[in-house]
TIFIGU-706824 format. One line per field, with one value per residue (C-alpha): residue in one letter; x, y, z; residue number from 1. Coordinates in steps of 0.1 Angstrom, whole numbers, plus 5000, padded with zeros to 4 digits. Layout:
TIFIGU-706824
residu <- c(a|...)
x <- c(X|...)
y <- c(Y|...)
z <- c(Z|...)
num <- c(NUM|...)
//
This chain:
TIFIGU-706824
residu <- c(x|x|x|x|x|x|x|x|x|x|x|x|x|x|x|x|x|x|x|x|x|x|x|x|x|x|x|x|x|x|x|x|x|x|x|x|x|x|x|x|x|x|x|x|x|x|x|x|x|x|x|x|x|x|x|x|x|x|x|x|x|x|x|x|x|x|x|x|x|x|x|x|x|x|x|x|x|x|x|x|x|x|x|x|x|x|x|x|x|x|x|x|x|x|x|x|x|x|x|x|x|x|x)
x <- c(6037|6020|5978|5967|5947|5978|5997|5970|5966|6001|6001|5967|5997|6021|6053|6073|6080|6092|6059|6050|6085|6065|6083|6092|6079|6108|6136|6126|6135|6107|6106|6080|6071|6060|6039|6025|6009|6000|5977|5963|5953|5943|5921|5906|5897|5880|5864|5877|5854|5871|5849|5858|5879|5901|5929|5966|5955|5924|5944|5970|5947|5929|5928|5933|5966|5976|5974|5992|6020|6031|6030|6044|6071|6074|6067|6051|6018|6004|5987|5994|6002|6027|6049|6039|6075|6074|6046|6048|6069|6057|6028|6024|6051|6035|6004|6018|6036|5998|5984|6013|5997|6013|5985)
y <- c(2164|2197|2197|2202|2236|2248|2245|2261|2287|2297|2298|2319|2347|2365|2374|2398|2427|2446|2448|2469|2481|2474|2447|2464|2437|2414|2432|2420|2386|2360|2330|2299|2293|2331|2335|2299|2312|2352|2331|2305|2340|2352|2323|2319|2359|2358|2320|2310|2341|2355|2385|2398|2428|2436|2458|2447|2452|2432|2398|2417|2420|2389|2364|2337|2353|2361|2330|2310|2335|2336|2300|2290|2317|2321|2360|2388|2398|2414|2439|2471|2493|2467|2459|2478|2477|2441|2433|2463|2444|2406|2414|2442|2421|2392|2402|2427|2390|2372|2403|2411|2405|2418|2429)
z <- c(0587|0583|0585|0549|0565|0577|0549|0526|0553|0552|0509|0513|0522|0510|0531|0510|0534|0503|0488|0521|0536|0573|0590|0619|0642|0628|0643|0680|0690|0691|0713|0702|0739|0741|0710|0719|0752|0739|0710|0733|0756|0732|0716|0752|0754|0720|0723|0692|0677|0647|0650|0687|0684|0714|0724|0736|0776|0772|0767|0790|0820|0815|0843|0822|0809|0846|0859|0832|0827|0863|0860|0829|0831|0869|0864|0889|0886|0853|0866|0851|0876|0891|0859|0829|0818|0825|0799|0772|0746|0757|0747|0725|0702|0698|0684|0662|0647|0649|0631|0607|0571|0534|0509)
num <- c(1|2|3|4|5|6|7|8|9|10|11|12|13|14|15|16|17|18|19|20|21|22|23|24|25|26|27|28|29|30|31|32|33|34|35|36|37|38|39|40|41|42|43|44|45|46|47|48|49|50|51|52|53|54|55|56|57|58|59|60|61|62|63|64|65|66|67|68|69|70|71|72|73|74|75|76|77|78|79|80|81|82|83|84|85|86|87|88|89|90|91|92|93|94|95|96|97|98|99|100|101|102|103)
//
């Protein structure tokens, strides 16, 4: 059973993309396990601060992130120089799906 705060949480929204014709981000395929581990990077960069503002790279580059990516999905480095191509879309993707909001 769904948390009460979740639940409200999700009805605080609404999702019709044709109120905004922007759903672009929907047209890539999303795994759970992937968007599981970019928010808990993502929680851990911030501190559970609502109020920290950061870029793609900075949960990219994080040490955090490094470590439990190459060991959760037994990938190379995530350093930047190494495998840009690598990391673009597994991150950049899943934060544009955290972020995505209809007004």
């Amino acid at each position: 059973m769904l948390n009460a705060d979740i639940i409200e949480f999700i009805n605080s929204f609404n999702y019709d993309i044709k109120k905004t014709n922007n759903a672009r981000w929907i047209d890539q395929k999303y795994i759970p396990d992937v968007i599981s581990i970019v928010a808990d990077c993502i929680l851990e960069f911030t501190n559970y601060d609502e109020n920290i503002i950061f870029k793609i790279s900075d949960i990219w580059l994080n040490e955090y992130t490094k470590q439990n990516v190459m060991m959760i999905f037994a990938k190379p480095s995530t350093d930047l120089n190494e495998t840009s191509n690598e990391y673009d879309k597994f991150f950049a993707q899943p934060i544009n799906l955290l972020t995505y909001r209809v007004f």
